[in-house]
PyMOL commands that place a pseudoatom at each C-alpha (Angstrom):
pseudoatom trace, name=CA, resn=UNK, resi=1, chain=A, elem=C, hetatm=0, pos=[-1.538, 8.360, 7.389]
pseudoatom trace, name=CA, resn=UNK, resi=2, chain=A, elem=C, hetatm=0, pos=[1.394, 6.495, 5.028]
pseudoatom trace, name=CA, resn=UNK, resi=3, chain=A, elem=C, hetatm=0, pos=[-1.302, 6.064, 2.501]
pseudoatom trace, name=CA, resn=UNK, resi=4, chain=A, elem=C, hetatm=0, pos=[-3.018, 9.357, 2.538]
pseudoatom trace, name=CA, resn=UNK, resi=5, chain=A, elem=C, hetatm=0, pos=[0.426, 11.312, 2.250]
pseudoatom trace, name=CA, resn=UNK, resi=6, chain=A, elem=C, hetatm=0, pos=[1.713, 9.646, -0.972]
pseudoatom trace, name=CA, resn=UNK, resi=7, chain=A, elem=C, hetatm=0, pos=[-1.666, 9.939, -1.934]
pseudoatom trace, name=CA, resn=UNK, resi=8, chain=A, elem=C, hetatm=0, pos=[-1.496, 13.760, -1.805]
pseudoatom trace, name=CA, resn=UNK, resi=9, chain=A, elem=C, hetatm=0, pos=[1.776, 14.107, -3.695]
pseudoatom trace, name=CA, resn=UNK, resi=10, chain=A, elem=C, hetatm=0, pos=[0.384, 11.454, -6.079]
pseudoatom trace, name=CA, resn=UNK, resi=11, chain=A, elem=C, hetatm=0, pos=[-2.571, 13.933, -6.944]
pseudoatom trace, name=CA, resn=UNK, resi=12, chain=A, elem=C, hetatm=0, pos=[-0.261, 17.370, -6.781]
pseudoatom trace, name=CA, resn=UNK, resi=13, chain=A, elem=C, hetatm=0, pos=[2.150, 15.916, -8.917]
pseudoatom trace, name=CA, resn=UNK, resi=14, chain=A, elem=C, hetatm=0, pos=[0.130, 14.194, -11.328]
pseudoatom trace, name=CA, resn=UNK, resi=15, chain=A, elem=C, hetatm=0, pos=[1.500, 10.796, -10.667]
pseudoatom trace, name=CA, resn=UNK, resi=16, chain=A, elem=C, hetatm=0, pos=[0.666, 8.767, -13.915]
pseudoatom trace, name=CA, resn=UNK, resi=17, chain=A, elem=C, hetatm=0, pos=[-0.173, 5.451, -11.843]
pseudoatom trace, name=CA, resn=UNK, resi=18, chain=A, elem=C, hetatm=0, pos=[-2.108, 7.240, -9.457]
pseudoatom trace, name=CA, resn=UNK, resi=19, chain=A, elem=C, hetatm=0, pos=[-5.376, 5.228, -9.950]
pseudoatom trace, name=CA, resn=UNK, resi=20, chain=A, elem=C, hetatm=0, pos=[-3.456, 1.993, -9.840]
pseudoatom trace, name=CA, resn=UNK, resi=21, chain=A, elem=C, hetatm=0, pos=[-1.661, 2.733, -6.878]
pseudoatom trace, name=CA, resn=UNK, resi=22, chain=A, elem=C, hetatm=0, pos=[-4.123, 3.990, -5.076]
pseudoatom trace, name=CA, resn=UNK, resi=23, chain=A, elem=C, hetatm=0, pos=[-6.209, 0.663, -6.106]
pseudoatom trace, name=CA, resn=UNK, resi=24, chain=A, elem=C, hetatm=0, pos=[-3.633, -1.068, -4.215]
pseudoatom trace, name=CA, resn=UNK, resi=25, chain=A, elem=C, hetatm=0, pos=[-3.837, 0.887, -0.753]
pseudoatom trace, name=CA, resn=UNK, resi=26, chain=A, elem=C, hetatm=0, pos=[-7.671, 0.062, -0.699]
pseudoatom trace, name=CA, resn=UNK, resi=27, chain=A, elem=C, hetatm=0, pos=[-6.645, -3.520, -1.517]
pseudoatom trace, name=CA, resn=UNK, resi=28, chain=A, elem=C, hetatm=0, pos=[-4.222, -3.719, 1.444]
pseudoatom trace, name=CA, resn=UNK, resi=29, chain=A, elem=C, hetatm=0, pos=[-7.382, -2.051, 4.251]
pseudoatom trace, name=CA, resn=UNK, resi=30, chain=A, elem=C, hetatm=0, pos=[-9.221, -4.293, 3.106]
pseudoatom trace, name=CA, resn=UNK, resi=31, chain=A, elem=C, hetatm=0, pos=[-7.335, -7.030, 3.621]
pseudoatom trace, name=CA, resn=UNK, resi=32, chain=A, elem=C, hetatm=0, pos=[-6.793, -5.891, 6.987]
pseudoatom trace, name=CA, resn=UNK, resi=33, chain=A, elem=C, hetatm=0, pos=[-9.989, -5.147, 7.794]
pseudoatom trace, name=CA, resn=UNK, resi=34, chain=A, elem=C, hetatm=0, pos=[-10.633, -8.824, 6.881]
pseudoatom trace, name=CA, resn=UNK, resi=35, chain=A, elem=C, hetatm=0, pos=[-7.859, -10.179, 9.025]
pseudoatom trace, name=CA, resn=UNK, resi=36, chain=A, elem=C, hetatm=0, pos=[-9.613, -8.181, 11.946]
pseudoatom trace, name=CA, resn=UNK, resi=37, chain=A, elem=C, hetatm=0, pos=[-12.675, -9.527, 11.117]
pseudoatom trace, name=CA, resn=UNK, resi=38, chain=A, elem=C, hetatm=0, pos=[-11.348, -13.436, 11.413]
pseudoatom trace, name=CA, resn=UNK, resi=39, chain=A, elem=C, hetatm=0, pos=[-9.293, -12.699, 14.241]
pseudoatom trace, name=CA, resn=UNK, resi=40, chain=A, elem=C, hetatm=0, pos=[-12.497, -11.238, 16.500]
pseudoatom trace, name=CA, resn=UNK, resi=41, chain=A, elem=C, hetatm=0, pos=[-14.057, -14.489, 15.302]
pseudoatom trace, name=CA, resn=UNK, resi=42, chain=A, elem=C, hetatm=0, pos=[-11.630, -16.637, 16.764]
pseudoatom trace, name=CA, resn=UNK, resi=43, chain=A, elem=C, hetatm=0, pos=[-9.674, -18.010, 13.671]
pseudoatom trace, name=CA, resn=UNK, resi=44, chain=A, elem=C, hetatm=0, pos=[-6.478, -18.585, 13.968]
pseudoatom trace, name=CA, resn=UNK, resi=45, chain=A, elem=C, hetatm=0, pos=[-4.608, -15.980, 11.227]
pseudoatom trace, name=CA, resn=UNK, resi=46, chain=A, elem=C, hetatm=0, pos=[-0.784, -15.988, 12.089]
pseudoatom trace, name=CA, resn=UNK, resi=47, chain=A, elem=C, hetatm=0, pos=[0.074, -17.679, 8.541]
pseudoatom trace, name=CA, resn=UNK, resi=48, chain=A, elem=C, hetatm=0, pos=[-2.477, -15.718, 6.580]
pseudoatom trace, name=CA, resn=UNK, resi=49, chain=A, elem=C, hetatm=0, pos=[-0.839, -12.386, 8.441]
pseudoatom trace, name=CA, resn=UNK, resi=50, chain=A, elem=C, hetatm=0, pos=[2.486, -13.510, 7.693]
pseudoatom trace, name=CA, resn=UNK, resi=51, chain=A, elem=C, hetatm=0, pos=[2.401, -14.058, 4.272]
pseudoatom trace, name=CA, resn=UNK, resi=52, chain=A, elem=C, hetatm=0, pos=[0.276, -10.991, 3.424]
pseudoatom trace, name=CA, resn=UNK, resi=53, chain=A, elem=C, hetatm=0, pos=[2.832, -9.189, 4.576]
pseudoatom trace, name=CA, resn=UNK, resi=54, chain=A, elem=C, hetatm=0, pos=[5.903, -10.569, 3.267]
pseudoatom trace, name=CA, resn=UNK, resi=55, chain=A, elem=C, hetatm=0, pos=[3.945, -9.994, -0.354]
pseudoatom trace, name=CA, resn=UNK, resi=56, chain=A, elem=C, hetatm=0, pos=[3.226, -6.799, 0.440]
pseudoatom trace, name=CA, resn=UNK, resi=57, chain=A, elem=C, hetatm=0, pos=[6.745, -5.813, 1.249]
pseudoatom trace, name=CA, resn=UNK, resi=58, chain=A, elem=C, hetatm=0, pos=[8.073, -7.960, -1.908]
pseudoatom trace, name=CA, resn=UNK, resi=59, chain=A, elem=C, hetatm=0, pos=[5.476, -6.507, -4.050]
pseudoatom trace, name=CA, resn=UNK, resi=60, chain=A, elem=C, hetatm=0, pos=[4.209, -3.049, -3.360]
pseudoatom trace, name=CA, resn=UNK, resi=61, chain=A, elem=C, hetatm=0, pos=[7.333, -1.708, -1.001]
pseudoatom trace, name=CA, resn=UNK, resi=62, chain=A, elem=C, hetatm=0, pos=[9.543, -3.329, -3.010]
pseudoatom trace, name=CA, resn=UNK, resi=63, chain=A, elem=C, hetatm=0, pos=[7.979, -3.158, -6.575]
pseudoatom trace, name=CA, resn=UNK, resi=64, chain=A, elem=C, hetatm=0, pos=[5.221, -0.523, -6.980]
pseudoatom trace, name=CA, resn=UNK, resi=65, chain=A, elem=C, hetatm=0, pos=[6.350, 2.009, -4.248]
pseudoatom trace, name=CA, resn=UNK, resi=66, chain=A, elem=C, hetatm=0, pos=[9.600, 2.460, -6.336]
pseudoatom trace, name=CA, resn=UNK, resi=67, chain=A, elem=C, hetatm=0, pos=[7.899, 3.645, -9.208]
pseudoatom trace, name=CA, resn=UNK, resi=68, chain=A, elem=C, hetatm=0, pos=[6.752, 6.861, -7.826]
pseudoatom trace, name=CA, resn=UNK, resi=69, chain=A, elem=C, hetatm=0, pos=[10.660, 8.088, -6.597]
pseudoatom trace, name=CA, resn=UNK, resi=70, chain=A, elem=C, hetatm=0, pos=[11.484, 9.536, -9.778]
pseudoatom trace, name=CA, resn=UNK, resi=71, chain=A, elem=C, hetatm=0, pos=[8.263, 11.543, -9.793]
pseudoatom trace, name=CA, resn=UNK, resi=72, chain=A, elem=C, hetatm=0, pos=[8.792, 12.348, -6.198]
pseudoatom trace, name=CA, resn=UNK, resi=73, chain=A, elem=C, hetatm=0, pos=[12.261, 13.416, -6.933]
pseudoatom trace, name=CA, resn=UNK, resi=74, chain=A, elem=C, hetatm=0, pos=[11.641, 15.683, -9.752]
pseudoatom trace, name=CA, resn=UNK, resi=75, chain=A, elem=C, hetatm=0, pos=[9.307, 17.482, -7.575]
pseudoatom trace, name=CA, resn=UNK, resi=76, chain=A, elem=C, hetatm=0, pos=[11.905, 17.947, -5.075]
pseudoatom trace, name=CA, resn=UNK, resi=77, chain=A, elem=C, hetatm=0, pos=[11.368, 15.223, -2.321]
pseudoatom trace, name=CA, resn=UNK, resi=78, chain=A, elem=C, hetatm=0, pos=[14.009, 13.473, -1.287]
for i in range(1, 78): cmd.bond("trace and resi %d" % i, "trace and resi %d" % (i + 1))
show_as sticks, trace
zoom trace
């Protein structure tokens, strides 16, 4: 739901990393949907999990998500 929401505004507002971003979302489920995939097998995934995640935050929350606020804020979301 996260992803398709800033996907919306990213198309209304003519977001100019849209494709990149977006990249990066289908990137992430499918990570995830790999990490399901390993875990129904039986592997053991808690270090895997744990570092995906803390990239994620460092990199997309923290890197690529702010990108988008001055677009988002010139369109008037807050």
């Amino acid at each position: 739901m996260h992803f398709a929401t800033e996907e919306k505004y990213f198309k209304e507002f003519n977001y100019e990393n849209t494709e990149t971003h977006i990249y990066e979302h289908h990137q992430f489920a499918e990570k995830i949907e790999e990490l399901k995939t390993k875990l129904a097998q039986g592997e053991s995934i808690t270090i895997e999990v744990l570092e995906f995640v803390k990239n994620w935050l460092t990199h997309h929350i923290k890197e690529v998500d702010k990108k988008y606020i001055k677009c988002f804020n010139e369109h008037g979301l807050k």
